[in-house]
C-alpha positions in Angstrom: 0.0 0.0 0.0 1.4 4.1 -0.4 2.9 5.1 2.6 0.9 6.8 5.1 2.2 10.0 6.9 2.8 9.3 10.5 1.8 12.1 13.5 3.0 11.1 17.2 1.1 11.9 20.2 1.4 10.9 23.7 -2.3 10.2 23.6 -4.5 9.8 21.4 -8.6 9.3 21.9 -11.0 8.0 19.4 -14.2 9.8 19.5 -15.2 13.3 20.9 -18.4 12.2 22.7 -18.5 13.1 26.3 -16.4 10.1 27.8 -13.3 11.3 24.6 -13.4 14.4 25.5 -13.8 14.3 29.3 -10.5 12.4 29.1 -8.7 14.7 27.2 -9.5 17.4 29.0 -8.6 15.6 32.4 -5.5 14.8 30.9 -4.3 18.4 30.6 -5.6 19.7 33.7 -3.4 16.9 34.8 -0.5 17.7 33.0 -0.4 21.2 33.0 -1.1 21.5 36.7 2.5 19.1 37.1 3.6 21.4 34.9 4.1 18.3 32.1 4.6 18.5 28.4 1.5 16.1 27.1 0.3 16.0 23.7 -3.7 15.0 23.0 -5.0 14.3 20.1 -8.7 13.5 19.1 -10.4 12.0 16.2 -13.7 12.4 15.4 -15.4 10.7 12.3 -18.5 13.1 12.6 -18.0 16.9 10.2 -17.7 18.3 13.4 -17.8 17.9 17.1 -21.5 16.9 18.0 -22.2 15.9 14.5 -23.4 12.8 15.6 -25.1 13.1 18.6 -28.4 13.1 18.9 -30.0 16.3 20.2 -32.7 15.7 23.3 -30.9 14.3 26.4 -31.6 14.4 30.2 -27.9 15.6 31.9 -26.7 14.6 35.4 -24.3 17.1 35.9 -22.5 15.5 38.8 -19.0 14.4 36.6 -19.4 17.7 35.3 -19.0 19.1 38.3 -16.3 17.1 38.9 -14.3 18.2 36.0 -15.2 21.4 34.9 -16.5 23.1 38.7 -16.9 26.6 37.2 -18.9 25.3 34.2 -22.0 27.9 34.3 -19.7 30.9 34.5 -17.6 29.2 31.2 -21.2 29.4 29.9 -21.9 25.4 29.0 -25.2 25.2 27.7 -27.1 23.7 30.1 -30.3 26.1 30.6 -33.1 24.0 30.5 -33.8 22.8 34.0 -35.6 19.8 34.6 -38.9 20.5 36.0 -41.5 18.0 36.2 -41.2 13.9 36.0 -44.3 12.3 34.3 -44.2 8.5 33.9 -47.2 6.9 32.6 -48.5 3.8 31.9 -50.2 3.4 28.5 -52.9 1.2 26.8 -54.1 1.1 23.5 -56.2 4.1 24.2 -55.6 5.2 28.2 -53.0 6.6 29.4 -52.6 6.0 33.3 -50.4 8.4 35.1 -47.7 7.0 38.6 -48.7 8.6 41.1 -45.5 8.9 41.9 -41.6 8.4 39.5 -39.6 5.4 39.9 -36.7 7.1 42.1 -34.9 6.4 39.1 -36.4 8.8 37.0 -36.9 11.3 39.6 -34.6 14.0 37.2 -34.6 17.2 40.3 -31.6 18.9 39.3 -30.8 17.9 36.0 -31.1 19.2 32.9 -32.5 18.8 28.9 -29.6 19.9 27.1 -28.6 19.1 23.7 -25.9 16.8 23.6 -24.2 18.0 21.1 -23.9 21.4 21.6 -22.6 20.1 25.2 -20.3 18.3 23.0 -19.1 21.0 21.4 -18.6 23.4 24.4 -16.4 20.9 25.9 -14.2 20.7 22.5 -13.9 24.7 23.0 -12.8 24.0 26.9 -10.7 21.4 25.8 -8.8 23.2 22.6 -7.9 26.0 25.5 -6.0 23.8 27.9 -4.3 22.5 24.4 -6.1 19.3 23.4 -5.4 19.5 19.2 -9.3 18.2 18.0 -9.5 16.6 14.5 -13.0 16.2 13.2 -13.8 14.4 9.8 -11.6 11.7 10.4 -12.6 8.7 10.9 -10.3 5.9 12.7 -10.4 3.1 10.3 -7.6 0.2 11.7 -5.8 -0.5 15.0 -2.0 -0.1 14.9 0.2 -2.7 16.5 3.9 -2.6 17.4 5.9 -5.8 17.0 5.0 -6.9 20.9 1.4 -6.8 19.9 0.6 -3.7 21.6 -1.5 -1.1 20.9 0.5 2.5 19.2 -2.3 3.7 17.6 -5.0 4.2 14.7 -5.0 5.2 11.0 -7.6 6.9 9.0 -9.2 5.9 5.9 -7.8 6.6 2.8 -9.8 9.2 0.7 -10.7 9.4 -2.6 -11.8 5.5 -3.2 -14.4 5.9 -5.6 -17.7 3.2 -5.5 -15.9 0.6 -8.0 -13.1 0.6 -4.8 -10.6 1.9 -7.1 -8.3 5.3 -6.4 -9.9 8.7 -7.7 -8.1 11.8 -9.4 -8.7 13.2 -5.7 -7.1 10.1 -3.9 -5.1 10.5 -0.5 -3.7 8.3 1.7 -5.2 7.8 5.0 -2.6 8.8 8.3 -1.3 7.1 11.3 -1.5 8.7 14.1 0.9 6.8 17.0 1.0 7.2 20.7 2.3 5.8 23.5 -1.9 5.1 25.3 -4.9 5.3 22.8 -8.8 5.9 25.0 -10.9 4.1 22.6 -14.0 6.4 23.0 -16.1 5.4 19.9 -19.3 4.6 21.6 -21.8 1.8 21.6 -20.5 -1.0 19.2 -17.5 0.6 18.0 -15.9 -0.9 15.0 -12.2 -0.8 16.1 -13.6 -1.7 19.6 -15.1 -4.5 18.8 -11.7 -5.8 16.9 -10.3 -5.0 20.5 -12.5 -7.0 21.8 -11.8 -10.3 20.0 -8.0 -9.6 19.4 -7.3 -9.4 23.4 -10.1 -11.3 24.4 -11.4 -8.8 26.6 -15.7 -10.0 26.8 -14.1 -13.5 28.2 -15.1 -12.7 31.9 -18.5 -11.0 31.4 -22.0 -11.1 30.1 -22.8 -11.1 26.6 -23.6 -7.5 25.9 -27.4 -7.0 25.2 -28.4 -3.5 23.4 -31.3 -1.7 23.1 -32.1 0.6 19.3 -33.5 3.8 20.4 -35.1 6.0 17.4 -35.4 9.8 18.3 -36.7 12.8 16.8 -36.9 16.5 17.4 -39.6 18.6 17.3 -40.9 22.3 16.8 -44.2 22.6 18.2 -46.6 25.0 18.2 -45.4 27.5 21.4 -48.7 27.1 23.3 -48.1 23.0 23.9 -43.9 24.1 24.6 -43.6 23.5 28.6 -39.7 23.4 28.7 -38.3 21.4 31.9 -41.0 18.5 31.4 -40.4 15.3 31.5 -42.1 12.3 29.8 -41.4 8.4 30.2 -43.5 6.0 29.2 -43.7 1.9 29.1 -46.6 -0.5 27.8 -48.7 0.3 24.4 -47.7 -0.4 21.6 -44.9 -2.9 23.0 -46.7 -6.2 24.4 -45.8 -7.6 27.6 -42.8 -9.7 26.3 -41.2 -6.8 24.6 -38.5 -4.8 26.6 -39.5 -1.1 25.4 -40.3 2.3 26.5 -40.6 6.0 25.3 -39.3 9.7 26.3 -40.4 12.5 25.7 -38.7 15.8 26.9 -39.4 19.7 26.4 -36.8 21.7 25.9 -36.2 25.3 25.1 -36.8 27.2 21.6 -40.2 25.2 21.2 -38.5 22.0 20.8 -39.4 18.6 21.4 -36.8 15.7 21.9 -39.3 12.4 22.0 -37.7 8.5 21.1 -38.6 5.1 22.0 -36.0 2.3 22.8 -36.7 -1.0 22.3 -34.5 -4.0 23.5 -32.6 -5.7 20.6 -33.5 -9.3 22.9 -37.0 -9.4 21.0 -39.1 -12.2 20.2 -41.7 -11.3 17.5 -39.4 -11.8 14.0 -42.2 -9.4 12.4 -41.6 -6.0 15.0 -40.3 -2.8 13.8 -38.8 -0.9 16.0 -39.6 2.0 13.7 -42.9 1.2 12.9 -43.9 0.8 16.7 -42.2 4.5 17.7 -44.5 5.9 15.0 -47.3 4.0 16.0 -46.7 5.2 19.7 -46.8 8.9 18.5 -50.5 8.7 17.6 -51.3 7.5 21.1 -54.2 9.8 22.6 -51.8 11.2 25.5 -49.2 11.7 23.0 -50.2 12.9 19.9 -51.7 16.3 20.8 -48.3 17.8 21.6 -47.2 17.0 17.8 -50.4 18.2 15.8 -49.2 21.4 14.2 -45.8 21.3 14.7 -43.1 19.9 12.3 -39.7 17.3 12.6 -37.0 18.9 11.9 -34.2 16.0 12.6 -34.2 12.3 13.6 -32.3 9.8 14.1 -31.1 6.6 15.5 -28.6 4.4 17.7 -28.0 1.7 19.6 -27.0 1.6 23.6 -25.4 -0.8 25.6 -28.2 -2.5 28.2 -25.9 -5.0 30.0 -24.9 -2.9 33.1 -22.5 -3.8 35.0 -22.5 -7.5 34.7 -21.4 -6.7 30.8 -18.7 -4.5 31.5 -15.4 -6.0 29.4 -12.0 -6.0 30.5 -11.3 -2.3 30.0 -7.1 -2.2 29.8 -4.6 -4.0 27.3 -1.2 -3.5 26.4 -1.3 0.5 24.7 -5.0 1.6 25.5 -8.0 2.0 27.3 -11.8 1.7 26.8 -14.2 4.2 28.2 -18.0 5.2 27.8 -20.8 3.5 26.3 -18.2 1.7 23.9 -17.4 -0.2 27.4 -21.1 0.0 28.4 -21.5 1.9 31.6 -25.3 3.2 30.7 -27.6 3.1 33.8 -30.6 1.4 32.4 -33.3 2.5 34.8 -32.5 5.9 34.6 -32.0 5.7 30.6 -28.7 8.0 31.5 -25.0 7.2 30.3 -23.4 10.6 30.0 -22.3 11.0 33.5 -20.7 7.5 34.3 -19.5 8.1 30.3 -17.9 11.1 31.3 -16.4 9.6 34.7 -15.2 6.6 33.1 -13.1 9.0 30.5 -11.5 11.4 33.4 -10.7 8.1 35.6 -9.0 6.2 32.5 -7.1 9.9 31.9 -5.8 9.9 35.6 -4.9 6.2 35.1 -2.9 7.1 31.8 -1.5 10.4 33.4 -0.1 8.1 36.0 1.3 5.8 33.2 2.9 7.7 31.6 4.6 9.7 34.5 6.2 6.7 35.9 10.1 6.7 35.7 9.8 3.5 33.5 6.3 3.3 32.0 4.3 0.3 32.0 2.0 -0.8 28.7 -1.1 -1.3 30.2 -3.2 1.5 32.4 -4.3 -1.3 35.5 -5.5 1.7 37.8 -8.0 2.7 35.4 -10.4 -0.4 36.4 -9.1 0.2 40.1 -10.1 3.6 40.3 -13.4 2.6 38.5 -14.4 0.2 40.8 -13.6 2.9 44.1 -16.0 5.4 42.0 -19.5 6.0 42.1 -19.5 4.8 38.7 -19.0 1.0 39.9 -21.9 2.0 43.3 -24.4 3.3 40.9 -24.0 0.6 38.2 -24.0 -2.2 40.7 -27.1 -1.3 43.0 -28.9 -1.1 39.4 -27.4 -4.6 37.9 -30.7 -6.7 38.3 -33.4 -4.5 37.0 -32.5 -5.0 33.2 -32.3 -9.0 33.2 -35.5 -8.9 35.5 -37.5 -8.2 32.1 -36.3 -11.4 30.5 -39.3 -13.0 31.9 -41.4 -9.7 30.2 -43.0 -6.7 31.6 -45.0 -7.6 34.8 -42.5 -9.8 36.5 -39.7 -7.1 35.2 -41.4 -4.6 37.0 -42.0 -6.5 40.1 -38.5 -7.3 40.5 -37.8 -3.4 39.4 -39.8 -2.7 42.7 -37.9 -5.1 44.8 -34.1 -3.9 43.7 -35.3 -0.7 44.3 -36.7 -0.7 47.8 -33.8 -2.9 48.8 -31.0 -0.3 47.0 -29.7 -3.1 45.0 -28.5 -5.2 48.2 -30.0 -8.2 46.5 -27.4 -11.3 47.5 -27.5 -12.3 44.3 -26.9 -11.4 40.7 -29.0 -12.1 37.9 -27.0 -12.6 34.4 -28.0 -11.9 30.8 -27.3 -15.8 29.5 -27.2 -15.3 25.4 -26.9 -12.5 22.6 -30.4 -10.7 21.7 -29.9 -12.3 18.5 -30.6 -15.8 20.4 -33.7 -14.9 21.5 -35.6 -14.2 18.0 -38.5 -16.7 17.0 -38.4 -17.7 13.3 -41.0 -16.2 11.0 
């Protein structure tokens, strides 16, 4: 193949979601405060930073905090408080309100943010303390040194044109080497995955089990607009075998953020995802707040479902893996940007420390240490049985919801995800 031009880092993260970008920002405020030379790099495959998130999220701000204290005086752009939980029960033509929120989705003191314009604020935070941000590049191969380990990633090449041949406006892709690479891609990452089978790094936990969640944002007419409230719903039009809920949230501007997620671990060979999130939009309780307004972006993606029983091996020789990419979404609350977020600054500390040792080891072993001494591992693991609990369908997965969360979690036992969703599928 043509030679590829080769730019060295000492680390380089894959992905400027908020787990990539928390790291590389923890990483220079790590640096520069030891008064370290440390060179960052991100890639992002997205045109620009936020590109590819999905607008319409519910924020815990706590690892914000954490990393960024003065964040409302840097003026990140989260303005919409939360306001008011609803969480309703729906049938084919009722919908029947909780009286009260599962704790879990009690939301007092977050926010409805866009994601990615959060996304893009924190590149801004990050480019000042340094961090060199490359969107438009995608990472298309693992590079590995002659030990096996990890040095880094190279790009696609450009200009291939559909017949795979080169095109008058051909260019090589680039590597990009460094001593760690954070693998920050997100939810079934392609180079992750390859990670994942060359070092073997699923052999100690639960299949993964994912859930496809299809989202779309709204402008609505301003008199239905009630930014700070909060939707959720379960039941209609899933049946009671099918793992499945809705959001809907009101944010500012007149906008809408509403999805449904459904769990990839289906049954029925003849359910569309797709089909049932539109069918759930002309539901009685739901359908007012659309007439007379207009879509003006959708899209989809999957999420990681397993919890903490899925969690991989997170270290090999020459990287880390943070974020949903490793799976650290909290299912219940249908949140994964914090622990996302807090699983990127913990691998950067990890890596700092790496990297500042007289004699530097390959592989970051704090960064699962300091993981499992972090709320992350305490939130994760007090939530770990709720998910599998809805193997056996809705009723019995909302009675054993009830259980895990009067007892905190404490359960003395763990239940497992046993197969891939894929196993699960009847034949047509």
């Amino acid at each position: 193949r043509d030679p590829r031009e080769v730019m060295e880092y000492d680390v380089l993260v894959v992905g400027a979601g908020p787990s990539g970008l928390s790291a590389a920002i923890r990483l220079k405020q790590l640096a520069n405060e030891a008064g370290q030379e440390l060179s960052v790099c991100v890639v992002e495959k997205g045109s620009e930073v936020g590109a590819h998130l999905l607008s319409g999220a519910v924020f815990e701000p706590h690892a914000l905090d954490e990393l960024i204290p003065d964040w409302k005086e840097k003026g990140a752009p989260l303005t919409t408080p939360a306001r008011e939980d609803r969480f309703l029960f729906l049938t084919e033509t009722k919908a029947l309100k909780s009286p009260f929120a599962p704790p879990q989705m009690h939301n007092h003191g977050n926010y409805i943010i866009s994601l990615g314009n959060l996304a893009r604020w924190m590149a801004g935070q990050a480019e000042e303390l340094g961090v060199e941000i490359y969107p438009g590049f995608a990472a298309a191969e693992v590079l590995y040194d002659d030990s096996g380990a990890v040095k880094g990633i190279a790009t696609g090449d450009m200009g291939i044109g559909k017949d795979g041949e080169k095109t008058a406006n051909y260019t090589p892709g680039m590597e990009l080497h460094a001593k760690q690479t954070i693998f920050a891609e997100g939810c079934r990452g392609s180079l992750t995955k390859t990670l994942f089978e060359r070092f073997d790094l699923r052999r100690d936990a639960d299949p993964q089990t994912y859930g496809i969640g299809i989202k779309e944002l709204w402008e609505v007419d301003p008199a239905k607009s009630q930014p700070g409230l909060i939707v959720h719903t379960i039941g209609w039009p899933m049946d009671p075998k099918t793992y499945g809920g809705s959001w809907l949230y009101h944010m500012e501007g007149n906008l809408v953020s509403v999805g449904f997620v459904v769990g990839l671990d289906y049954e029925n060979p003849h359910l569309s995802p797709f089909e049932e999130f539109q069918r759930y939009k002309t539901h009685p309780a739901i359908r007012p707040t659309f007439e007379g307004g207009r879509r003006i972006a959708y899209g989809a993606r999957a999420l990681s479902e397993g919890g903490f029983q899925s969690i991989p091996k997170l270290t090999f020789p020459g990287g880390v893996i943070v974020g949903d990419a490793a799976g650290f979404l909290n299912v219940p609350k249908i949140k994964g940007n914090h622990t996302a977020m807090k699983s990127g600054m913990l691998a950067a500390e990890a890596v700092h420390e790496l990297l500042s040792a007289e004699a530097p080891a390959r592989e970051a072993v704090a960064y699962p240490e300091k993981l499992k001494a972090s709320w992350v591992w305490s939130e994760l693991h007090a939530v770990r049985n709720i998910r599998p609990g809805f193997q056996k369908g809705l009723w019995a997965g909302l009675a054993n919801a009830a259980y895990e969360t009067a007892t905190k979690g404490k359960s003395p036992w763990t239940l497992h995800h046993r197969h891939g969703d894929h196993e699960t599928l009847k034949k047509a």
